[in-house]
Structure formats: C-alpha cells, structure tokens
C-alpha positions in Angstrom: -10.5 -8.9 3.4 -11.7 -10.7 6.0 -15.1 -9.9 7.2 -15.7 -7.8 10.8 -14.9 -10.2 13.8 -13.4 -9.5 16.6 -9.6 -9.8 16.8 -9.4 -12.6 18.8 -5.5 -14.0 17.6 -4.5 -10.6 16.6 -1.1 -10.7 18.4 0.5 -7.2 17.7 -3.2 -5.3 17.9 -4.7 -7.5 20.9 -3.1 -5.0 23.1 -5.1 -1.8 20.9 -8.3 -4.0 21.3 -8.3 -3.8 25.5 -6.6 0.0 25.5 -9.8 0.6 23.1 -12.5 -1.8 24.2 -13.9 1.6 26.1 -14.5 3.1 22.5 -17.0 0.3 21.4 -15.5 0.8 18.0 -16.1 3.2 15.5 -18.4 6.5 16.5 -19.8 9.5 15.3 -17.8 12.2 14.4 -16.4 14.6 17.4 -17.9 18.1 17.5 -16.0 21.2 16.0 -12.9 22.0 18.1 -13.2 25.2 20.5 -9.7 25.3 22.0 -8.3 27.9 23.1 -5.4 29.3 20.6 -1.9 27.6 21.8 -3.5 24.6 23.7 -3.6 21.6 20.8 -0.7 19.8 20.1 -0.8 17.2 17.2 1.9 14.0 16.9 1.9 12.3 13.6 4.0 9.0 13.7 5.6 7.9 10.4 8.4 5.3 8.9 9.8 7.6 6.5 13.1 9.5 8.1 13.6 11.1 4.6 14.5 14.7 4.8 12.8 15.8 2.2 9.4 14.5 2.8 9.6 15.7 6.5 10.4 19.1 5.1 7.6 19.3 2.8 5.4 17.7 5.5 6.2 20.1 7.7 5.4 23.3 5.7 2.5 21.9 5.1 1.7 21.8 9.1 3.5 25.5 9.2 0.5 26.3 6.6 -2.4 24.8 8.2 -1.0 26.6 11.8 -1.3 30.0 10.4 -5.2 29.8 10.1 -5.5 27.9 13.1 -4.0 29.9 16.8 -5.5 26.7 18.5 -2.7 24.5 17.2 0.8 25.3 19.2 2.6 22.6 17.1 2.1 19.8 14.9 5.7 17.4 15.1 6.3 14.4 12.4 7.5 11.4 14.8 9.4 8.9 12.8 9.9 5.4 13.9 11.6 2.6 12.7 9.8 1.0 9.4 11.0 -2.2 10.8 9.1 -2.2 14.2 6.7 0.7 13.3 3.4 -1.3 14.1 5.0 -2.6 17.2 6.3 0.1 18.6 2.5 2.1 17.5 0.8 -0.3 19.2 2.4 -0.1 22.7 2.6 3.1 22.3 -1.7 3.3 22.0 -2.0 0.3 24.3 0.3 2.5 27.1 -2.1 5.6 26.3 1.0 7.1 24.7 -0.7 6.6 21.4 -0.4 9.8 18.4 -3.4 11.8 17.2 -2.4 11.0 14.0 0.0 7.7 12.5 0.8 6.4 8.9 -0.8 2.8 8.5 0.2 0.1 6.3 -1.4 -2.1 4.1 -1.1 -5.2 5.8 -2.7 -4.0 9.3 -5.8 -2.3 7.8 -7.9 -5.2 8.7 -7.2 -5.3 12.2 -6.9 -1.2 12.6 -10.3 -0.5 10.8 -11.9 -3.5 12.6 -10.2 -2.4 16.2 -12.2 0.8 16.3 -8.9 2.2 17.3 -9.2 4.8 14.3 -11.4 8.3 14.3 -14.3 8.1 11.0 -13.2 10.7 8.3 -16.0 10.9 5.8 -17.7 13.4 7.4 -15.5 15.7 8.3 -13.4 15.2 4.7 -17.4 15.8 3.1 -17.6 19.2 5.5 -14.3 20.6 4.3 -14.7 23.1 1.4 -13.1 22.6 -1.5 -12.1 19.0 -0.5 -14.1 17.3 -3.5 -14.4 14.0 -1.3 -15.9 12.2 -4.7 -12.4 12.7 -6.4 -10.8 9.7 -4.2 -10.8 6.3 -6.1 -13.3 4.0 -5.0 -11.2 1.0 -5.4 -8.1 2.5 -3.5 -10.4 3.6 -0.5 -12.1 -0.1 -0.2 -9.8 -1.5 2.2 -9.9 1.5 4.5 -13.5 1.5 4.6 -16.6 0.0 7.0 -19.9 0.1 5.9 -19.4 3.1 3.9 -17.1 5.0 6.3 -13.6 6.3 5.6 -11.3 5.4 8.2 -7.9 6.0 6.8 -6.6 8.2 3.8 -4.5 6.1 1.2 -1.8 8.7 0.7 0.4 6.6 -1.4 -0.9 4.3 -3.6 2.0 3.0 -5.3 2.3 0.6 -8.4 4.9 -2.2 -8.6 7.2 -2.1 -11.3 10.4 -3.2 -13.0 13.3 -1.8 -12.6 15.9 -2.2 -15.3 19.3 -1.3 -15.7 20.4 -1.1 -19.1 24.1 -0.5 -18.3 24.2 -4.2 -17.1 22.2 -5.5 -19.5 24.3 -4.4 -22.4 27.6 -5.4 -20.9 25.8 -8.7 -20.7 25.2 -8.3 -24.6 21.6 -8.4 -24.2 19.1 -5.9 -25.5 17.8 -2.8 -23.3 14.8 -3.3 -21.5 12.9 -1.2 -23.7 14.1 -3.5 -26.4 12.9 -6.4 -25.1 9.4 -5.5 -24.6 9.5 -4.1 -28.4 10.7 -7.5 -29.0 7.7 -9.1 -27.1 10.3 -10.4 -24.3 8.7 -8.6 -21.0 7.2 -11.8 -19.2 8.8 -13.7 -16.1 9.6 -17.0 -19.0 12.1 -14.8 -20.9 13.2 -12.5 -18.4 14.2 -15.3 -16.8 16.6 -16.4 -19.6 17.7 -12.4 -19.0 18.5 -12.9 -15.4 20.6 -16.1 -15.9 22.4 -14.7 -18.9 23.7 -11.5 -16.9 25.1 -13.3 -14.1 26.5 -15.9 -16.2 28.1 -12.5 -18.2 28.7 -9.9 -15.6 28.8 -11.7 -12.4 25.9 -9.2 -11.2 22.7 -10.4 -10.0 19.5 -10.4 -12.7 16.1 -9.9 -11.1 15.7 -9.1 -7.7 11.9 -9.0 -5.8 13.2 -6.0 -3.6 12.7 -6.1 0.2 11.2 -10.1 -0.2 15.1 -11.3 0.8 13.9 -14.4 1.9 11.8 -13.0 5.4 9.2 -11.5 4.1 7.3 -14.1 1.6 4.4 -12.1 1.1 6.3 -9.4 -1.2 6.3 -12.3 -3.3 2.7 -11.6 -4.5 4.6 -9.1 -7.5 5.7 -12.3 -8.9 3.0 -14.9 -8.1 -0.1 -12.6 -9.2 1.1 -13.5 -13.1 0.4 -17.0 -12.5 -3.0 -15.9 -11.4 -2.5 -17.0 -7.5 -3.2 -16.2 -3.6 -2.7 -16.8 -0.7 -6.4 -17.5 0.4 -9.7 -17.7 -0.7 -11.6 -14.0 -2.0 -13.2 -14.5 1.2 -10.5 -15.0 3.7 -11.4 -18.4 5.2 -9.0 -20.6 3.3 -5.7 -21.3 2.1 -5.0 -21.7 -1.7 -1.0 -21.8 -1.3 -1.7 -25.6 -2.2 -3.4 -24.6 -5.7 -2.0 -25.3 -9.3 -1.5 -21.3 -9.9 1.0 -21.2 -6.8 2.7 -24.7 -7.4 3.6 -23.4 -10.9 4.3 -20.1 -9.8 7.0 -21.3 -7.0 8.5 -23.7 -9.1 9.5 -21.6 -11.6 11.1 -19.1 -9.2 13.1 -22.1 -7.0 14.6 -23.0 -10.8 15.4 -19.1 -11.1 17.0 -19.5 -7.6 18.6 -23.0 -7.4 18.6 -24.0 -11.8 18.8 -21.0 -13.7 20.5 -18.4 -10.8 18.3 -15.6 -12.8 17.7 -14.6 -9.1 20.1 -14.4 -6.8 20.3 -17.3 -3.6 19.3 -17.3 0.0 22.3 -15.0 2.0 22.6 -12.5 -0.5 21.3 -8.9 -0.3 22.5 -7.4 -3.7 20.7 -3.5 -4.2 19.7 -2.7 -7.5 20.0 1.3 -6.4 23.3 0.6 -6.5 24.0 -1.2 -9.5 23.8 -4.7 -7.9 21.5 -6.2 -10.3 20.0 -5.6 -13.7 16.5 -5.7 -13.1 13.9 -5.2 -9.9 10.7 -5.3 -8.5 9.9 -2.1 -6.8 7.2 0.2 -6.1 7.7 3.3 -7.8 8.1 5.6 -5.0 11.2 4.2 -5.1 12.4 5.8 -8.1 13.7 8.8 -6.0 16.7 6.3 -5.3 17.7 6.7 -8.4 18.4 10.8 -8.1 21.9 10.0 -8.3 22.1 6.7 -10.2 25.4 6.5 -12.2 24.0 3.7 -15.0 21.9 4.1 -17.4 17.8 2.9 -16.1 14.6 2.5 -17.6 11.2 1.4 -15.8 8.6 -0.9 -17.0 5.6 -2.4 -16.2 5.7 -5.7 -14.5 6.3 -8.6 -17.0 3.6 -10.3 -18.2 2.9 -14.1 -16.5 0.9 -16.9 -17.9 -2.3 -15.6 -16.8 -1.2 -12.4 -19.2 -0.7 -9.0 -18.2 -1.4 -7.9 -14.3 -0.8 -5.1 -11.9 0.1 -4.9 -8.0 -0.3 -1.7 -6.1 0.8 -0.8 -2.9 -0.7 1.1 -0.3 -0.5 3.1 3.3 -2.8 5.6 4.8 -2.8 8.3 7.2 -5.6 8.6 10.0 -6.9 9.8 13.0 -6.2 8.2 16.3 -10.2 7.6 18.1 -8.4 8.1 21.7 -6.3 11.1 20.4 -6.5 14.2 22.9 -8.0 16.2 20.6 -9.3 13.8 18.0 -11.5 16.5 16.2 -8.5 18.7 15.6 -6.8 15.4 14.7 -9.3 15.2 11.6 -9.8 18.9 10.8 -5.5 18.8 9.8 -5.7 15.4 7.9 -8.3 17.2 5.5 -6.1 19.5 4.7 -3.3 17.9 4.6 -4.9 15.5 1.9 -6.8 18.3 0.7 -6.0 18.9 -3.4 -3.6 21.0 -3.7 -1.4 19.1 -0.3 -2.2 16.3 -2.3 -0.3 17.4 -5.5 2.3 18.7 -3.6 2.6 15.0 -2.0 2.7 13.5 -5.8 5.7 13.9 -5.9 6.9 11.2 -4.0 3.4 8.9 -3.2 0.8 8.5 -6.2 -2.4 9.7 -5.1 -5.5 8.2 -4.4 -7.5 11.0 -6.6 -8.7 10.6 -9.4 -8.1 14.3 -10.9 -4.3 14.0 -10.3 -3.9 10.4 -12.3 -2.6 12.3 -15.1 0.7 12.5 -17.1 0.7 16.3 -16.6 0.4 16.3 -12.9 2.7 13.6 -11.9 5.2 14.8 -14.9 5.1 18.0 -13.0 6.0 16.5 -9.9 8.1 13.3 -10.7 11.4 15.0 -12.4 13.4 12.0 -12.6 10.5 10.1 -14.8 9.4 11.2 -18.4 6.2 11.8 -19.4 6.2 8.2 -21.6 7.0 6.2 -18.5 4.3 8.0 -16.5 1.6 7.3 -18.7 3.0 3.8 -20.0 4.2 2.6 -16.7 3.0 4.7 -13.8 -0.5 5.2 -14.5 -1.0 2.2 -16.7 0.0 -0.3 -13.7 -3.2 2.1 -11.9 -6.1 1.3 -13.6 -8.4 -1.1 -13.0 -6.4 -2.9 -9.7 -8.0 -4.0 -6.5 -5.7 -3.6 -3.4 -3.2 -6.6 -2.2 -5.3 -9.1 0.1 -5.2 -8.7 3.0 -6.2 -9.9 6.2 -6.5 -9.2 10.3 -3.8 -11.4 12.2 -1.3 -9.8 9.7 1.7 -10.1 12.1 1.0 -13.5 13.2 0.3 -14.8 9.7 3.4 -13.5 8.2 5.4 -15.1 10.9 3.4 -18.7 10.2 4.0 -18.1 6.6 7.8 -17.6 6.4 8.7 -20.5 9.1 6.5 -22.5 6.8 8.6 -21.8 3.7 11.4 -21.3 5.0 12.8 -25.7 3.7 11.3 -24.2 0.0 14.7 -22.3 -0.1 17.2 -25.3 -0.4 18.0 -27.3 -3.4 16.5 -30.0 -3.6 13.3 -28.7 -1.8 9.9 -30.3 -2.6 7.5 -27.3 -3.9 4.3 -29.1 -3.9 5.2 -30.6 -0.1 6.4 -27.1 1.4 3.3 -25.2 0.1 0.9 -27.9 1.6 2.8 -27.3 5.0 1.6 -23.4 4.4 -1.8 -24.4 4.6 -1.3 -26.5 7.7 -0.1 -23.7 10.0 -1.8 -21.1 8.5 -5.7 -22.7 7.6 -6.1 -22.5 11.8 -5.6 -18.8 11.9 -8.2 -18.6 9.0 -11.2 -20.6 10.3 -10.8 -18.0 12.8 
C-alpha cells in the first residue's frame, strides 16, 4: 500500500477529502452515546441486494435494537455494486453520507488515509466478550493506520476454481478432482483443458469471472502464479514491464487468440449457468450454485511457474467519522462483528477470525460445500496470504490501466509493447 499522503489525484475521493478536511483525519474515539430512547437512526449502505443476507442482516439489527431504546431503526441501503463508490462518495461529499457503509478493497487506501472513517479499536477492545485479538493480523493490515482499526474485513474471501465436471466429461477429459490426482492443476495443462472443451463441446473452458475485458486488475488470480504485480512492494513504480508479467500475459493472449482455452473479447459466457467448464471465483460465490443442474467441484487455484499461490479478497464494514451519531455508529458494528454475528455471517463471507477458520464452523454454515473442500480448498487458499495490492487513486488507476491494455486484446497484439505503454500512463500517478 502506498504510504500516508494526501490524496491529491484521488478523483472519486477528492470530493470526501474537502466534505472532510474539517475532521483533520482520524480522532479519538467519540464518548458513550446518551440519546434519548427513539432518537438514533443508523443507515448502512451495501452492494449486496441479496435477500437473504439483508434478512439475516437485519435480524441481527432487530437483536441489537432490543437492548438499545436509543436506536428507532437501523435500514440496510443497497446501491448499485457497479457505481457503489461513486454514488457513496457524493453522497458523503453532499453531507448525505451513511453512519455506516461496506468498503471495498481497492478504495481502502484512499478511505483510511481520507480520515473520512470513525477508529474502531477501541471501542471493539471495550466491548465484552468481543476477543479483539481473535481477528487475523494479516487480513486487518490494509484497514489499519498506525495501529488503529479503521474498517472491519467482514468477508475475506479466497479465489478459487471453479470446475464443472459435467462439461468436462462430455469433453472426454478427466474430472477436476482427477486432474489434480493426476498432477494436472496448473495454468500449462489447464490450458490444454480449456482448448480441448471448446474444441469438444462448443462451451467455453476457463473463465477469470467479472475480468471480461474492463476490469484488468481481476486479472491478478491469474498473473500472481507467474510471481507478478502491478507495482513495486512500495507503491512508487510500475513493474507491468517485468519478465514475470510479460510471461504471464503471453500465455493468456495464446489462451485467448492460439489455443481459445479462454473465451475472446465480446463474449460474456457464466459458468453459474453452465457456460463454461472451469472459473476463477471467490468463494462467496459458491451460493450460485444452490440450484446448479451439473455436476461441480472446487479447487484451489492451479499452480503457476512460481508454484503454488493464493489470492484473497476483501471488503470491510465501518463507521462513517461525520455520521450523526458516529458513537452509536461503532457501538452496533461491534456487535454486529461480534463472535457469534460473525459465525452467523460465515455463511456467506469467510471471516477475518481466527477461532472460526475451521472445517467445523464453516461446514456448519456453508451447506452446499463438504467438509474436504473446506479444509482443502477454503481454508487452505487462507493461510499465510497478504491482501491484493493496493493503492490510493484506485478509480483513476483502473481507468489508466484498461485504456492502456485495451490494443493487448487483438490478434496480432505486441505483449511486450502494450505492457510498456501501462507503465507510461500509469508511472505518473505513482510518483505521486
């Protein structure tokens, strides 16, 4: 992550900079709440609009209200997942803004350095029976500032592989758990796998899900086995030049344009619905599959050249620091992440604690998946993995980032030329 600067650049979060420059960044914890019972409100903006979840998120609220007459309601705004930041932003910038909001991954930089969030860690350490020590050190780094919480990873969600063994057997190749018995689960042979079932079926092989050409940076599933990045450790320059990412974009434009193990530019083929054989997905995903009418397995992600790797993927929940009532804001995120909430919320995000990384818990909670692909899959692809990199200007170095590649996805591109032009628009934004 980039290191604390202010967020001169920062297009979507330049506007959450001015509406908080009257904060002066992060402060010291609110005192207790004393409302008078009825009189709080809380908002909680999300991108999920799945039933389910809002139903369990709101018993949870329907809990917490029973102990505490000061809150009249607590509502679960949803927003669109493809303009939530935007649409969060103008909403804080207009003094609109929630008390509480999901966060993803990619804008932690810019929210935790914006000041624009309330710190948790001492009202989480204050809350009995919270066990604050149980939450993974590695999976609360990029949501900390000199040793304060600022956001609490909710989901924490390992990519995997998706396989559908329906496809591959009418393809005549083996099952996906075959073919890591056989030593075949790395990109080089699942490659051969991809190309053989459209050449058989028709069907698409191996799909990076949600990448679809606009958003290059899901790509890091794929490009992490090769042992690349997209900048230096310390966020001041670009290494899509290096060897690692040459080699690991030339073998996926022969997947695309040689091979066709992946399918081309224009097409949108959805493995959930028995487009394609195999996918790259986080596992919260696996609830798409409640209904599936083929046959499924999931696996780790193959191995690469640099050998065996995993990818995890986060959001958070926090406090808003200019919410109305910012300490009741904080009081309900610790219980709402409190243990037990956070074993009922298993069930669809993998926690950030480290007593419910077990097979028993998320067994418990996670019907659809057996115990075997828990431990083997789920929790294996959860040890020992740092967060994605990230860095502030998210928005506007995504943008840079996809017109820049955006000639890799023809023919007869040149992959050595295109990722050189990465570095040229997007070096600027780093020496920053």
């Amino acid at each position: 992550m980039k290191p604390a600067k202010t967020l001169t650049g920062v297009t979507l979060l330049a506007a959450v900079s001015l509406a908080l420059s009257a904060c002066g960044g992060p402060g010291p914890a609110a005192a207790p709440t004393s409302a008078a019972p009825g009189s709080v409100s809380l908002r909680l903006t999300t991108w999920t609009a799945d039933a389910n979840q809002l139903a369990l998120f709101k018993s949870i609220a329907d809990e917490y209200k029973t102990t505490h007459p000061e809150i009249k309601d607590i509502t679960f705004d949803s927003l669109p997942s493809a303009d939530y930041t935007k649409t969060l932003t103008t909403q804080i910038a207009g003094g609109n803004g929630p008390d509480l909001a999901w966060v993803p991954e990619s804008d932690a930089p810019d929210f935790v350095e914006s000041g624009a969030l309330a710190p948790l860690t001492d009202t989480f350490k204050a809350t009995p029976g919270y066990n604050y020590d149980d939450l993974k050190t590695d999976f609360a780094k990029l949501w900390t500032r000199d040793g304060e919480l600022y956001a609490y990873p909710f989901s924490t969600s390992p990519f995997v592989m998706f396989a559908n063994d329906d496809i591959l057997k009418n393809a005549g190749l083996p099952s996906s758990a075959e073919l890591k018995a056989q030593g075949k689960w790395n990109w080089n042979d699942l490659s051969k796998v991809g190309a053989q079932v459209h050449e058989k079926t028709g069907k698409d092989g191996i799909i990076i899900r949600d990448f679809n050409y606009a958003q290059p940076l899901l790509l890091l599933s794929l490009w992490k086995g090769w042992g690349a990045s997209p900048w230096s450790e310390d966020g001041k320059k670009c290494t899509f030049a290096s060897p690692e990412m040459t080699g690991a974009f030339e073998y996926l434009h022969e997947g695309i344009f040689g091979s066709k193990a992946f399918p081309g530019p224009g097409t949108s083929p959805d493995f959930f619905a028995g487009g394609s054989a195999l996918t790259v997905s986080q596992i919260s995903r696996a609830s798409l599959l409640k209904n599936a009418q083929f046959g499924w397995n999931v696996l780790p992600l193959p191995s690469g050249p640099k050998g065996d790797y995993s990818v995890i993927g986060q959001a958070a929940m926090a406090a808003l620091q200019n919410s109305k009532n910012p300490e009741a804001a904080k009081q309900f995120l610790a219980y709402f992440t409190n243990p037990d909430n956070s074993r009922q919320l298993a069930q669809y995000f993998p926690p950030p604690r480290t007593s419910l990384l077990n097979a028993e818990t998320l067994t418990a909670t996670n019907p659809l998946l057996s115990k075997d692909q828990i431990q083997n899959t789920v929790i294996k692809s959860l040890e020992n993995v740092p967060p994605k990199p990230q860095h502030t200007s998210s928005a506007d170095l995504a943008s840079k980032i996809k017109v820049a590649l955006d000639p890799m996805w023809q023919e007869n591109a040149d992959v050595p030329g295109v990722l050189k032009s990465v570095c040229t628009a997007i070096d600027p934004i780093l020496a920053v």
